[in-house]
Biopython code that builds the backbone (N, CA, C, O; Angstrom):
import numpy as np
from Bio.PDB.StructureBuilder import StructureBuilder

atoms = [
    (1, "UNK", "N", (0.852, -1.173, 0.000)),
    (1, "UNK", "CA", (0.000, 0.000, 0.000)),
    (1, "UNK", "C", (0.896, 1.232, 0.000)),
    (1, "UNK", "O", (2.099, 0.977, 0.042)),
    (2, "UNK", "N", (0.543, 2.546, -0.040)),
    (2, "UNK", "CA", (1.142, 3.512, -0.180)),
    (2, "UNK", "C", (1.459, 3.774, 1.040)),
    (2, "UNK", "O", (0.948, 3.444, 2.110)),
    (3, "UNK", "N", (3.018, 4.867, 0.573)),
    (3, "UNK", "CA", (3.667, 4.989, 2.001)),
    (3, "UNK", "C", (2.723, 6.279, 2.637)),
    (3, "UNK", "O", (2.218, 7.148, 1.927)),
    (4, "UNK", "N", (2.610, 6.217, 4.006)),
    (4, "UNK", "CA", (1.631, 7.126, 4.530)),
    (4, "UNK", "C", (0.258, 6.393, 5.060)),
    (4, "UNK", "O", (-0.407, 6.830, 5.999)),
    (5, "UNK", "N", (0.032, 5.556, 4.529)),
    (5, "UNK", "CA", (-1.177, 4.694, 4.800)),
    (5, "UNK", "C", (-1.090, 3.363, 5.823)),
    (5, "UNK", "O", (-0.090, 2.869, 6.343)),
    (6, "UNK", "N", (-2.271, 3.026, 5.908)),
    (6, "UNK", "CA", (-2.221, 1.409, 7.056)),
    (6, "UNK", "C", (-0.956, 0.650, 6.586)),
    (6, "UNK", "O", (-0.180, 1.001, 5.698)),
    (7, "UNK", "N", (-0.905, -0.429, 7.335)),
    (7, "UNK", "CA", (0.129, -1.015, 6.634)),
    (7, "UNK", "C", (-0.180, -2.317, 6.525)),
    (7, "UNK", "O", (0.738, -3.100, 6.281)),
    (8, "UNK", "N", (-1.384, -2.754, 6.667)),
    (8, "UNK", "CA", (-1.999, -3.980, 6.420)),
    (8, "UNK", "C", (-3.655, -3.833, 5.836)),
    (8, "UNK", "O", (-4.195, -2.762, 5.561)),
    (9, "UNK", "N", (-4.199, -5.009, 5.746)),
    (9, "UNK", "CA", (-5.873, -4.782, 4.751)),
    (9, "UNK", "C", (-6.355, -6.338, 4.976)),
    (9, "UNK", "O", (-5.705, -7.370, 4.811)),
    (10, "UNK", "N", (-7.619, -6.170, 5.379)),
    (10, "UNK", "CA", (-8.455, -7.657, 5.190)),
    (10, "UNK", "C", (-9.390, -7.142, 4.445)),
    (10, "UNK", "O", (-9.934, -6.047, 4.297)),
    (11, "UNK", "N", (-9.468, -8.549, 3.866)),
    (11, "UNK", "CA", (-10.249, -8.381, 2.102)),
    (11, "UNK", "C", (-10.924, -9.538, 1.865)),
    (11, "UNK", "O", (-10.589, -10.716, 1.990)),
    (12, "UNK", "N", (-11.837, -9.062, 1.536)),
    (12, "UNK", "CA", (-12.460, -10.239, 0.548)),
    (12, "UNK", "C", (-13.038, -10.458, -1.168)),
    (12, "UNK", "O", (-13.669, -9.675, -1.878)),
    (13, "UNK", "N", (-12.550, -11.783, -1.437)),
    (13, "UNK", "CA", (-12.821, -11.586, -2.872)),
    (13, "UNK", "C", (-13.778, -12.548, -3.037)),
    (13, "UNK", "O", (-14.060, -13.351, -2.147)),
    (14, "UNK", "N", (-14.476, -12.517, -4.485)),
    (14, "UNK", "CA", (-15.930, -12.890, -5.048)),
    (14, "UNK", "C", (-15.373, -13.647, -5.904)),
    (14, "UNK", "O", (-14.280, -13.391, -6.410)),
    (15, "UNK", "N", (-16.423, -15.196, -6.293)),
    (15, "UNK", "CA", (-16.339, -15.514, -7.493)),
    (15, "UNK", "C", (-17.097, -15.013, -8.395)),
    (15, "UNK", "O", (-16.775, -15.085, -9.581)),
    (16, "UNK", "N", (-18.469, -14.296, -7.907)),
    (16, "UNK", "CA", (-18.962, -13.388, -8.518)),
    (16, "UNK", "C", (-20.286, -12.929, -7.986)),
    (16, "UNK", "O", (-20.610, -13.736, -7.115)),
    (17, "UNK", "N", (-21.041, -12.155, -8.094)),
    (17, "UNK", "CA", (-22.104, -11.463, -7.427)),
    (17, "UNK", "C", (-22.692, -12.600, -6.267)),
    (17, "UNK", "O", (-23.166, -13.510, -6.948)),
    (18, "UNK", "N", (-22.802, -12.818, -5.321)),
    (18, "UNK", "CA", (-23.442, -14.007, -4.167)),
    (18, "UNK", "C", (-22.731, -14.941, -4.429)),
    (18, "UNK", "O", (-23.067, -16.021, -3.942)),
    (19, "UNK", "N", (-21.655, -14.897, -5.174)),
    (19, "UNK", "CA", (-20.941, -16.279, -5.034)),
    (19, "UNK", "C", (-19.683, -16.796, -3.813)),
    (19, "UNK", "O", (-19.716, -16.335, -2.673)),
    (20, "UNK", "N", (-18.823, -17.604, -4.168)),
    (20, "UNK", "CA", (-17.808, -17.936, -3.206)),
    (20, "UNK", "C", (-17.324, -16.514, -2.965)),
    (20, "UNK", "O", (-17.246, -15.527, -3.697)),
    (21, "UNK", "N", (-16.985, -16.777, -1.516)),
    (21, "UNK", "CA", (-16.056, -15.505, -1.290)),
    (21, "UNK", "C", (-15.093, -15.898, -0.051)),
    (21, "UNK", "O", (-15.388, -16.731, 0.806)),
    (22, "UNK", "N", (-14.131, -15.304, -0.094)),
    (22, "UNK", "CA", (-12.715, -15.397, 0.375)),
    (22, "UNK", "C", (-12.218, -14.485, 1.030)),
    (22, "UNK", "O", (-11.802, -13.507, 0.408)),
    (23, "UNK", "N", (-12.101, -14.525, 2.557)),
    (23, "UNK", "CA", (-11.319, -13.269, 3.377)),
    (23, "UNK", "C", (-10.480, -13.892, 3.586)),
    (23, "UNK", "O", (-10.461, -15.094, 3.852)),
    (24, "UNK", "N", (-9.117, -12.693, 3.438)),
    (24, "UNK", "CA", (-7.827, -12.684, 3.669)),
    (24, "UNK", "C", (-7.172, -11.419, 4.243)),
    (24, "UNK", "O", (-7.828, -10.380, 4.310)),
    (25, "UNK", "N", (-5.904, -11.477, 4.657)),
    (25, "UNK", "CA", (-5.450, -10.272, 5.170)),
    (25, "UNK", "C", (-3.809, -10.160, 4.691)),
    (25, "UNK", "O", (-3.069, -11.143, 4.685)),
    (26, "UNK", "N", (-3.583, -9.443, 4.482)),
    (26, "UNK", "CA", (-1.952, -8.832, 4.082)),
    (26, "UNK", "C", (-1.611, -7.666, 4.570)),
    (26, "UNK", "O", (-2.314, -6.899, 5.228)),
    (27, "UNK", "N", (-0.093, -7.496, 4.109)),
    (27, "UNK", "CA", (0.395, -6.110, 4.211)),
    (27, "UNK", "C", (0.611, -5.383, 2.666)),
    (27, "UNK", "O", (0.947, -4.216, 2.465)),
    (28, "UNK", "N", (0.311, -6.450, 1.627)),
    (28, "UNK", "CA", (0.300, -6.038, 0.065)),
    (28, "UNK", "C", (-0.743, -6.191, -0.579)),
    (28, "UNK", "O", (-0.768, -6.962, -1.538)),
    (29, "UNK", "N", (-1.921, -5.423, -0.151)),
    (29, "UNK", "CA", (-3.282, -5.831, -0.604)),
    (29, "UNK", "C", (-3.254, -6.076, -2.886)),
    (29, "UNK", "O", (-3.631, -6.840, -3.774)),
    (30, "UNK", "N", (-2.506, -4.753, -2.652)),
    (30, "UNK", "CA", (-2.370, -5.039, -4.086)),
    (30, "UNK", "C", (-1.702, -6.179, -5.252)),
    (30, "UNK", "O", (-2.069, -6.556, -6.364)),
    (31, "UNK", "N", (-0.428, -6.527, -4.283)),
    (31, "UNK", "CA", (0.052, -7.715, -4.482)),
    (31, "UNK", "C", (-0.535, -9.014, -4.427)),
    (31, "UNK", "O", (-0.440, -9.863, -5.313)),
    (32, "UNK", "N", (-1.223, -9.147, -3.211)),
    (32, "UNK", "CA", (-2.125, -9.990, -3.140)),
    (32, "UNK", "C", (-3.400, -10.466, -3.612)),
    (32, "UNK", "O", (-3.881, -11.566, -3.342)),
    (33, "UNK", "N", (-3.923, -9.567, -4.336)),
    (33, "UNK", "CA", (-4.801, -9.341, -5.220)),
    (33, "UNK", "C", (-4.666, -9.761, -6.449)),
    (33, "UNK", "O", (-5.357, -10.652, -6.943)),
    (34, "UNK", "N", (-3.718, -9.114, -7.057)),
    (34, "UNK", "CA", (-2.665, -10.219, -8.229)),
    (34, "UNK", "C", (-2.914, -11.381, -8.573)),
    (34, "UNK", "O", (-3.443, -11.945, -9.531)),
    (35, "UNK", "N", (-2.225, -11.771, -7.188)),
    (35, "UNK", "CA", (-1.636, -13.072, -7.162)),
    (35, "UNK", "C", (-2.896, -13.799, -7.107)),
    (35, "UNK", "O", (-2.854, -14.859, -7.732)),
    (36, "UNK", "N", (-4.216, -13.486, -6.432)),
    (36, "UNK", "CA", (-5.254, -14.224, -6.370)),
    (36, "UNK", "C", (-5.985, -14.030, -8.281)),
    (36, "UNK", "O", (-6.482, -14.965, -8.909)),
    (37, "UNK", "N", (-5.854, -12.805, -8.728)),
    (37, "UNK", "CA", (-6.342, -12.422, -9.923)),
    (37, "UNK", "C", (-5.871, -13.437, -10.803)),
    (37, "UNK", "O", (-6.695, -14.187, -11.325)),
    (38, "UNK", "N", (-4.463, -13.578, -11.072)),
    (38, "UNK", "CA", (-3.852, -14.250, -11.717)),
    (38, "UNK", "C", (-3.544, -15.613, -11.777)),
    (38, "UNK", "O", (-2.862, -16.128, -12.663)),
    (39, "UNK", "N", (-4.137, -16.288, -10.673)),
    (39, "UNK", "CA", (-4.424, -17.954, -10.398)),
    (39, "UNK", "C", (-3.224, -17.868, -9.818)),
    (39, "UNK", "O", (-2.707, -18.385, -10.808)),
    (40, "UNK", "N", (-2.102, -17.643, -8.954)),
    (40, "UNK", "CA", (-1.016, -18.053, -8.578)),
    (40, "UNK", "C", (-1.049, -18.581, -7.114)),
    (40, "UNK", "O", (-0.072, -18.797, -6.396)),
    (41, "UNK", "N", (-2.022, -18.704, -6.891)),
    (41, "UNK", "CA", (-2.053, -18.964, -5.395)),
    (41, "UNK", "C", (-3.000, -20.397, -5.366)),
    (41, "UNK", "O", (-4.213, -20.286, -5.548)),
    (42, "UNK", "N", (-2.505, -21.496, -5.174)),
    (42, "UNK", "CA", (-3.102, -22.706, -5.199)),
    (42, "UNK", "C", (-4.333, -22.491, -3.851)),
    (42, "UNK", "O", (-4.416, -21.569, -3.039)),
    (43, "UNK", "N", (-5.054, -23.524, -3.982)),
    (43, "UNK", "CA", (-6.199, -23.563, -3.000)),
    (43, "UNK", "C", (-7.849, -23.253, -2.954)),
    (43, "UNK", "O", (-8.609, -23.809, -3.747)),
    (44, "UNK", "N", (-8.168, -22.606, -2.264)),
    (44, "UNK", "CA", (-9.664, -22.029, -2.487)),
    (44, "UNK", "C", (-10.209, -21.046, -3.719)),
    (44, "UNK", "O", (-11.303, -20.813, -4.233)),
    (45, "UNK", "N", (-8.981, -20.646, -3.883)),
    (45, "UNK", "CA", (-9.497, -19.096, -4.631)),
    (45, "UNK", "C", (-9.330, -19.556, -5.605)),
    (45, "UNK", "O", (-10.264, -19.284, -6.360)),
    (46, "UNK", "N", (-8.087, -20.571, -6.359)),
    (46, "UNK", "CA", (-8.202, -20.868, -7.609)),
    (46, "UNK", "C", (-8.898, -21.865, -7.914)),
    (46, "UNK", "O", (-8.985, -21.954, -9.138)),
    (47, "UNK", "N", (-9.482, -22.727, -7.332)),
    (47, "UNK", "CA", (-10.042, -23.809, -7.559)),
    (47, "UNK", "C", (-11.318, -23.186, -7.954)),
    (47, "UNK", "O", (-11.879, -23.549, -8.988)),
    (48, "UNK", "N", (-11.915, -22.078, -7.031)),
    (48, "UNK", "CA", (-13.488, -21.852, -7.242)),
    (48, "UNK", "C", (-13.283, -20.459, -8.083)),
    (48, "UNK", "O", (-14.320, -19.797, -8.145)),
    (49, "UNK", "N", (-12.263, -19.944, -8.675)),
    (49, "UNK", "CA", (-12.238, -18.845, -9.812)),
    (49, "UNK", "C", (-12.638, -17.456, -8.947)),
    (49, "UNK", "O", (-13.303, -16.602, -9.533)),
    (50, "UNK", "N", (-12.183, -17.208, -7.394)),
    (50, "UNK", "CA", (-12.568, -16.548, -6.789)),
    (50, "UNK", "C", (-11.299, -15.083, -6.806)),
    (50, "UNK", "O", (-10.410, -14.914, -5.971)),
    (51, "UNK", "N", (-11.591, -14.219, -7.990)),
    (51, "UNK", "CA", (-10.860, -13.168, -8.458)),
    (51, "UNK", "C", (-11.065, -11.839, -8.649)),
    (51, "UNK", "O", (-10.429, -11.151, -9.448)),
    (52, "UNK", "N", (-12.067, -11.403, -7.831)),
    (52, "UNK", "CA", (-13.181, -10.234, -7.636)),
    (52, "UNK", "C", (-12.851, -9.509, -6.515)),
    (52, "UNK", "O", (-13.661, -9.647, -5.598)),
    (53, "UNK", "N", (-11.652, -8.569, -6.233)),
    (53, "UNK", "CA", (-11.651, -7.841, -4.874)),
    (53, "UNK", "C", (-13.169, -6.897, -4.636)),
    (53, "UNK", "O", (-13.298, -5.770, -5.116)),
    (54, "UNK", "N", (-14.319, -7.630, -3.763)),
    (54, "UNK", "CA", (-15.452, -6.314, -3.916)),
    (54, "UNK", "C", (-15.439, -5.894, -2.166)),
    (54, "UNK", "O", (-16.206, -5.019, -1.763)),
    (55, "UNK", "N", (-14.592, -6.537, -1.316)),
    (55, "UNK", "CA", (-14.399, -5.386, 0.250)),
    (55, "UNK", "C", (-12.911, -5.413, 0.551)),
    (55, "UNK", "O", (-12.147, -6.352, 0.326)),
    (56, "UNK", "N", (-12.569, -4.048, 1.184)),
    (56, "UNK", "CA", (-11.305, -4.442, 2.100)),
    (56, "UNK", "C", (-11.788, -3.259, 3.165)),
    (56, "UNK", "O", (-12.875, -2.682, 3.173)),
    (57, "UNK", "N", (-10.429, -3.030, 4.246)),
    (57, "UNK", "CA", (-10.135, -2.347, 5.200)),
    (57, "UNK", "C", (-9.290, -2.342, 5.600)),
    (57, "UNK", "O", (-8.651, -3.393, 5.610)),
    (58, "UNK", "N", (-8.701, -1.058, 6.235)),
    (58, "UNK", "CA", (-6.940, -0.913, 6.028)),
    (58, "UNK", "C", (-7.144, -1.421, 7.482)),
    (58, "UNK", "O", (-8.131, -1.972, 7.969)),
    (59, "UNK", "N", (-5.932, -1.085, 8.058)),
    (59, "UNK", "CA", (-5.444, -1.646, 9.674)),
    (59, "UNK", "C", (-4.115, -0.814, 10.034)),
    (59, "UNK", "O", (-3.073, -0.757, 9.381)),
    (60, "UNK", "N", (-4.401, -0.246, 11.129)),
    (60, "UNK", "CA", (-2.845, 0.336, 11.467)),
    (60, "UNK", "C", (-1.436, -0.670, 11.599)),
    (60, "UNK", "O", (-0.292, -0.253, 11.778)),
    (61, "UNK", "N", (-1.806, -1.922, 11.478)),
    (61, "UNK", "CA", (-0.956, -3.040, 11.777)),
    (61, "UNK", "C", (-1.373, -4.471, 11.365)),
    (61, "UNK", "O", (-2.510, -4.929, 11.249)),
    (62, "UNK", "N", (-0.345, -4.981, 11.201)),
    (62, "UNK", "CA", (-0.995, -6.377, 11.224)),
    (62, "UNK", "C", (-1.642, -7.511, 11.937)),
    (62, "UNK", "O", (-2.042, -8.623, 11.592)),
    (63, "UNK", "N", (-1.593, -6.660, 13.356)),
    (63, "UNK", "CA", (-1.890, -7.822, 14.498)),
    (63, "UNK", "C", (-3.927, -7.806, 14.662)),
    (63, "UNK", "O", (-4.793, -8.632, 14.948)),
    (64, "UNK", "N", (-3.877, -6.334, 14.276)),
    (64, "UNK", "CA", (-5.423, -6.164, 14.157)),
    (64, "UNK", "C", (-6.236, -6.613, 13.119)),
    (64, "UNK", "O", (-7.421, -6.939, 13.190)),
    (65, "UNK", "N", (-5.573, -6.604, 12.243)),
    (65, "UNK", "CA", (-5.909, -7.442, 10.961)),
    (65, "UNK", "C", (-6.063, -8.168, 11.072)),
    (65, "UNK", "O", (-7.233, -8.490, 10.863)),
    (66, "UNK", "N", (-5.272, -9.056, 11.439)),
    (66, "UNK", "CA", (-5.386, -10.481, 11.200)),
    (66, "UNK", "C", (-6.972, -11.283, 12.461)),
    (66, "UNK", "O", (-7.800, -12.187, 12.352)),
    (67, "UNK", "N", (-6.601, -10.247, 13.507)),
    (67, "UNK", "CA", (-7.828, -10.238, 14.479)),
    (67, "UNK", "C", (-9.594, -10.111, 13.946)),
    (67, "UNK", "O", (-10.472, -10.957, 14.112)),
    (68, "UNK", "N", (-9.684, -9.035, 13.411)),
    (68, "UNK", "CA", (-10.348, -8.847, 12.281)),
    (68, "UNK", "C", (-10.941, -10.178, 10.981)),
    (68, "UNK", "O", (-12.049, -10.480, 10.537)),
    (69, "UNK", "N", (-9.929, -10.536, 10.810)),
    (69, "UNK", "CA", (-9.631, -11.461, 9.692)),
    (69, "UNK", "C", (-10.609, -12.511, 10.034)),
    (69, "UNK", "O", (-11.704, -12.723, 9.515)),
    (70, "UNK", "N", (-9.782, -13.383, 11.396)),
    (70, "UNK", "CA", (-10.528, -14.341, 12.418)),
    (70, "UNK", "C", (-12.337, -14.220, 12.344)),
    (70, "UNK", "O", (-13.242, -14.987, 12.018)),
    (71, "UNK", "N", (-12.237, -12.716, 12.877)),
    (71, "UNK", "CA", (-13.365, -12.897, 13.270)),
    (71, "UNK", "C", (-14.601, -12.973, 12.117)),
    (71, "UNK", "O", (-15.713, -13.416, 12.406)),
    (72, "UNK", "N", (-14.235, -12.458, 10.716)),
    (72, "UNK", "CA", (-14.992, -12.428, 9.547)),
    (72, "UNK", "C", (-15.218, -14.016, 9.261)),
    (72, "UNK", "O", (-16.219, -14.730, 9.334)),
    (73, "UNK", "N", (-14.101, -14.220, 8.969)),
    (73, "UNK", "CA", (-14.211, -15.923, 9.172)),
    (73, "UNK", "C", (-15.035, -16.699, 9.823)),
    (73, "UNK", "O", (-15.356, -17.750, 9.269)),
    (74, "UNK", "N", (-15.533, -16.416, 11.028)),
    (74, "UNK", "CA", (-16.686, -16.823, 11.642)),
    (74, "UNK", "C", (-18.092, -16.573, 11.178)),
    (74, "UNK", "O", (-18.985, -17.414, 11.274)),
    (75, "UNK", "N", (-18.183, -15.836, 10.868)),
    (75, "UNK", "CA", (-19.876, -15.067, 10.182)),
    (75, "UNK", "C", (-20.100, -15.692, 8.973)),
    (75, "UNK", "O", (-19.257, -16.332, 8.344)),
    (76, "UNK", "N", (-21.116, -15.521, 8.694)),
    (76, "UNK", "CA", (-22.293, -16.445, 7.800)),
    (76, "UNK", "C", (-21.868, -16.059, 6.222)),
    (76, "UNK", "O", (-21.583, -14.878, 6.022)),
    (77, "UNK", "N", (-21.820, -16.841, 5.275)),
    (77, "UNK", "CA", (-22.044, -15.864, 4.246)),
    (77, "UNK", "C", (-23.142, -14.801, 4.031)),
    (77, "UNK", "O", (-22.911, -13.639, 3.698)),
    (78, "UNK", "N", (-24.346, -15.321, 4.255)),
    (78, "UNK", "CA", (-25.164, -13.701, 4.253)),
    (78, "UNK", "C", (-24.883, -12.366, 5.121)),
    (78, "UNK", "O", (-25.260, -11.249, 4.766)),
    (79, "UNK", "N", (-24.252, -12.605, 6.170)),
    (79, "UNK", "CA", (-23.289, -11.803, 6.808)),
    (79, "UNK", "C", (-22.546, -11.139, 6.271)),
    (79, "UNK", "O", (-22.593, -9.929, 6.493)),
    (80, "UNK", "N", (-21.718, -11.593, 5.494)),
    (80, "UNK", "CA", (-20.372, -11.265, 4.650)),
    (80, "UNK", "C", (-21.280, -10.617, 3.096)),
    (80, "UNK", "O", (-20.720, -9.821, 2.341)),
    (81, "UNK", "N", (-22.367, -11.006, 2.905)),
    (81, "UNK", "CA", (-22.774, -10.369, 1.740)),
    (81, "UNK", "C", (-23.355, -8.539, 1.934)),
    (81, "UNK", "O", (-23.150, -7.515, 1.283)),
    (82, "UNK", "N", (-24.187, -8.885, 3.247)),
    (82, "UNK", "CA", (-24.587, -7.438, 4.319)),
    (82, "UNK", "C", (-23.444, -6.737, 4.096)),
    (82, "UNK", "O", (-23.584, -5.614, 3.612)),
    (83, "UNK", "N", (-22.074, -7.221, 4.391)),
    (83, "UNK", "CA", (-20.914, -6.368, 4.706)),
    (83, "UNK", "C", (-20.862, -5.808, 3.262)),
    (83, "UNK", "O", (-21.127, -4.688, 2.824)),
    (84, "UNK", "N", (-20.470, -6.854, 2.712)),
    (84, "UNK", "CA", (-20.087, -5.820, 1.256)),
    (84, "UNK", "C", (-20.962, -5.277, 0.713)),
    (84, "UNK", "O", (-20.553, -4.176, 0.346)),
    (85, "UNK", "N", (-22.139, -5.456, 0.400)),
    (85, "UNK", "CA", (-23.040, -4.400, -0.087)),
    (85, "UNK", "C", (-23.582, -3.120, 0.648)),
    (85, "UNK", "O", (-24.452, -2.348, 0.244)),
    (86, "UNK", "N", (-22.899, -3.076, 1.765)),
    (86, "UNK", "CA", (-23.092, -1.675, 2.415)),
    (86, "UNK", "C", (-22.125, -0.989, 1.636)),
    (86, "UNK", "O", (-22.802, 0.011, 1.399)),
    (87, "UNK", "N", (-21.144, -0.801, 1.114)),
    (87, "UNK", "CA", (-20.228, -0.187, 0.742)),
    (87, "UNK", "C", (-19.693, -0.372, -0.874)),
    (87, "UNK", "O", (-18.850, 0.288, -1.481)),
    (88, "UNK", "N", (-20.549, -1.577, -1.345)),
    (88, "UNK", "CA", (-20.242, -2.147, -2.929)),
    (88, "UNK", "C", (-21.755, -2.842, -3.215)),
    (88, "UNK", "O", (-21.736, -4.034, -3.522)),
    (89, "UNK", "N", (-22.485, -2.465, -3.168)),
    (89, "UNK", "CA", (-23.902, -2.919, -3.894)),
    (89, "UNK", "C", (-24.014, -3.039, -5.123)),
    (89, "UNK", "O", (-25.154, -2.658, -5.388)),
    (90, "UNK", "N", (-23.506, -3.342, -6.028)),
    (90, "UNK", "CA", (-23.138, -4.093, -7.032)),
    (90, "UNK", "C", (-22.298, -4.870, -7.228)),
    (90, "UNK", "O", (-22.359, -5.679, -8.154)),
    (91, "UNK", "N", (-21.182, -4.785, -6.275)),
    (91, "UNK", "CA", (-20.217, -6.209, -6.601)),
    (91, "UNK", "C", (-19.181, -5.224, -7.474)),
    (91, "UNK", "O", (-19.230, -5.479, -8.677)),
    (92, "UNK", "N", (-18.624, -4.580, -7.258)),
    (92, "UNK", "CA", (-18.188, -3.994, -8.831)),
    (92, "UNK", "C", (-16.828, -4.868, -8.276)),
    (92, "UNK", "O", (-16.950, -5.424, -7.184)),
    (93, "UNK", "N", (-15.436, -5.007, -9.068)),
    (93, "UNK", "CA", (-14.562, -4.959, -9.029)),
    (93, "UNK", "C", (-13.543, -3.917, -8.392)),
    (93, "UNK", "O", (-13.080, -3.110, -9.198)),
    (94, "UNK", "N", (-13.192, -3.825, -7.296)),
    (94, "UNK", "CA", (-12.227, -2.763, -6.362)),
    (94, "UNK", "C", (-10.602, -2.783, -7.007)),
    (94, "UNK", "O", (-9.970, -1.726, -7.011)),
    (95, "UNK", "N", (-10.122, -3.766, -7.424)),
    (95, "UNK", "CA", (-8.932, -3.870, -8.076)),
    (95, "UNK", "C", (-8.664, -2.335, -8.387)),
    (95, "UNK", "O", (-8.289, -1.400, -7.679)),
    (96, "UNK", "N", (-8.995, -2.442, -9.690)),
    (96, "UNK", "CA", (-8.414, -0.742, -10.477)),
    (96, "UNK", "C", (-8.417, -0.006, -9.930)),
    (96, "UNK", "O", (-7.341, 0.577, -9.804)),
    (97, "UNK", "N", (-9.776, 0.593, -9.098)),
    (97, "UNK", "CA", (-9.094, 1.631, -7.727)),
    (97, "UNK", "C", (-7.786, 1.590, -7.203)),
    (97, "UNK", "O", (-6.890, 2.435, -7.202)),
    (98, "UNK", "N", (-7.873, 0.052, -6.606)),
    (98, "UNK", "CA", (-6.084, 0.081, -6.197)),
    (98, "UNK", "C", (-5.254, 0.393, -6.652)),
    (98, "UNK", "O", (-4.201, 0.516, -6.026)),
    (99, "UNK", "N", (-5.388, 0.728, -8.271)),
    (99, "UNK", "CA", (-3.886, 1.471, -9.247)),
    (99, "UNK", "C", (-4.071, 2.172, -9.301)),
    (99, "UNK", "O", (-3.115, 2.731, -9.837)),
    (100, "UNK", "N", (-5.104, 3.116, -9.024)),
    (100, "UNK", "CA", (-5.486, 4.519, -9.299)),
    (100, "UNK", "C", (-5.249, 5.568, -8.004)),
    (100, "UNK", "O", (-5.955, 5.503, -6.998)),
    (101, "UNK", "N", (-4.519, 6.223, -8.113)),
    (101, "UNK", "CA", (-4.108, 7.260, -6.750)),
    (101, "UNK", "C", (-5.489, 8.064, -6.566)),
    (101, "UNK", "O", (-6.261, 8.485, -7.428)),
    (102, "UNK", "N", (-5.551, 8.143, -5.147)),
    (102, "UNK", "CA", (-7.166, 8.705, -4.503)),
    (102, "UNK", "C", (-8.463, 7.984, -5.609)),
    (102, "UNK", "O", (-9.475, 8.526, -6.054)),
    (103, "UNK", "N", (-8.029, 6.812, -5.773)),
    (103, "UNK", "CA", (-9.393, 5.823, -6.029)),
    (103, "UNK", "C", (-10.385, 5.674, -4.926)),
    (103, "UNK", "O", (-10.179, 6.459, -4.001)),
    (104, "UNK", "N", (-11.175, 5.058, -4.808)),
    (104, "UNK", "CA", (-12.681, 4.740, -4.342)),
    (104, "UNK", "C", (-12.052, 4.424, -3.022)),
    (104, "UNK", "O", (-12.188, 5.187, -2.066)),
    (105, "UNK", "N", (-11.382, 3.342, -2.953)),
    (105, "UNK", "CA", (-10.484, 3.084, -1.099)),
    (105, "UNK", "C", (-9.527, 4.084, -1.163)),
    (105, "UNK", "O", (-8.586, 3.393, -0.773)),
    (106, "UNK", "N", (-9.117, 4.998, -1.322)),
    (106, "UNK", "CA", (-8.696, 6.224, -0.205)),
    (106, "UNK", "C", (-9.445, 6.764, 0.424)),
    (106, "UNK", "O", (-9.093, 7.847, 0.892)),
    (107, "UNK", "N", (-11.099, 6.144, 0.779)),
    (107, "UNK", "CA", (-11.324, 7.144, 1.830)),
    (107, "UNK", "C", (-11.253, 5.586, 2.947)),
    (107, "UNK", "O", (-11.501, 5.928, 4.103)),
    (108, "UNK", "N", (-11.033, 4.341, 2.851)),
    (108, "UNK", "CA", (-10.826, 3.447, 3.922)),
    (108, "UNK", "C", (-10.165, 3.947, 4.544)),
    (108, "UNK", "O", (-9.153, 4.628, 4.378)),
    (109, "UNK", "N", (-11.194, 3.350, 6.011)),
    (109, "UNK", "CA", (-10.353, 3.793, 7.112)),
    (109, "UNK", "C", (-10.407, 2.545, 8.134)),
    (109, "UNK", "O", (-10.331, 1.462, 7.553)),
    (110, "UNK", "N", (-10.545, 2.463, 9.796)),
    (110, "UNK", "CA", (-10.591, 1.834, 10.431)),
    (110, "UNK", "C", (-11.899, 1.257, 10.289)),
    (110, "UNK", "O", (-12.853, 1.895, 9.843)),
    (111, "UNK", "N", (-11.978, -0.316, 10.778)),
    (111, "UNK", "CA", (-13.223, -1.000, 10.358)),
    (111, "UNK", "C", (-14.514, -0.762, 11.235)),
    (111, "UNK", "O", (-14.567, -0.612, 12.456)),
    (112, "UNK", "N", (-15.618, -0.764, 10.242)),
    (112, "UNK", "CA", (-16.508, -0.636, 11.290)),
    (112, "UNK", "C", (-17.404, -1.636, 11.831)),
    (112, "UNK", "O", (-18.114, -2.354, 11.127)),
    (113, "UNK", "N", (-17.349, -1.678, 13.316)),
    (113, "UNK", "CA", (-17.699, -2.944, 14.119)),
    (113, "UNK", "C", (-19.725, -2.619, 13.980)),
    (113, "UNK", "O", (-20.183, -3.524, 14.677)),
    (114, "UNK", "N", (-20.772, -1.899, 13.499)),
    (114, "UNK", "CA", (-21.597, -1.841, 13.610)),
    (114, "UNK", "C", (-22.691, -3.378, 13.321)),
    (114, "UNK", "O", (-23.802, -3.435, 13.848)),
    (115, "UNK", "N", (-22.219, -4.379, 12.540)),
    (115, "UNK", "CA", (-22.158, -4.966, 11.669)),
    (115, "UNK", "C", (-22.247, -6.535, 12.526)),
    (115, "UNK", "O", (-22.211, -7.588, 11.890)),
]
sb = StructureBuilder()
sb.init_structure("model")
sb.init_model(0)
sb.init_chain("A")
sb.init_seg("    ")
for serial, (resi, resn, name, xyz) in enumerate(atoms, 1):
    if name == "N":
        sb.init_residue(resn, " ", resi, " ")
    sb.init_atom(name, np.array(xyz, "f"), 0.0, 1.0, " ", f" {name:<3s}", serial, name[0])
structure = sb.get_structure()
């Protein structure tokens, strides 16, 4: 991520609108994104074609993240669908934001527990 910013992100990606979805957490959201985009990462994501960044959230660190991470992991998929369509109600693809300076996630901030 850019220097100045969190230094970690939990994310989740789509196989496509209500489909499989996948939370993860890094300190290279963009990298990691890639690597899931591009099939390089054996396991869940490539097996089920799951290549759609449609949530993240930065983290001042990685220890909260990954805390975070845990706890998404627990919740329902309709849970996880609530989450992202508060903030992506269409599913769009978040990727390209990520190459784009002051894209759509520069205004992420700390996560919100309302949820």
């Amino acid at each position: 991520m850019n220097e100045g910013l969190a230094t970690a992100a939990v994310y989740m990606m789509a196989s496509g609108q209500h489909g499989a979805l996948y939370v993860g957490v890094t300190s290279d959201l963009v990298g990691r994104v890639a690597q899931h985009r591009d099939g390089l990462l054996e396991g869940f994501t490539k097996r089920y074609g799951v290549k759609r960044l449609v949530w993240c959230e930065r983290h001042e660190s990685i220890v909260p993240a990954i805390q975070r991470e845990k706890s998404l992991k627990k919740y329902r998929h309709d849970w996880k669908v609530t989450l992202i369509e508060r903030v992506n109600p269409r599913w769009d693809d978040l990727f390209p934001s990520l190459l784009r300076e002051n894209g759509p996630l520069a205004h992420l901030s700390a996560p919100e527990r309302s949820l």
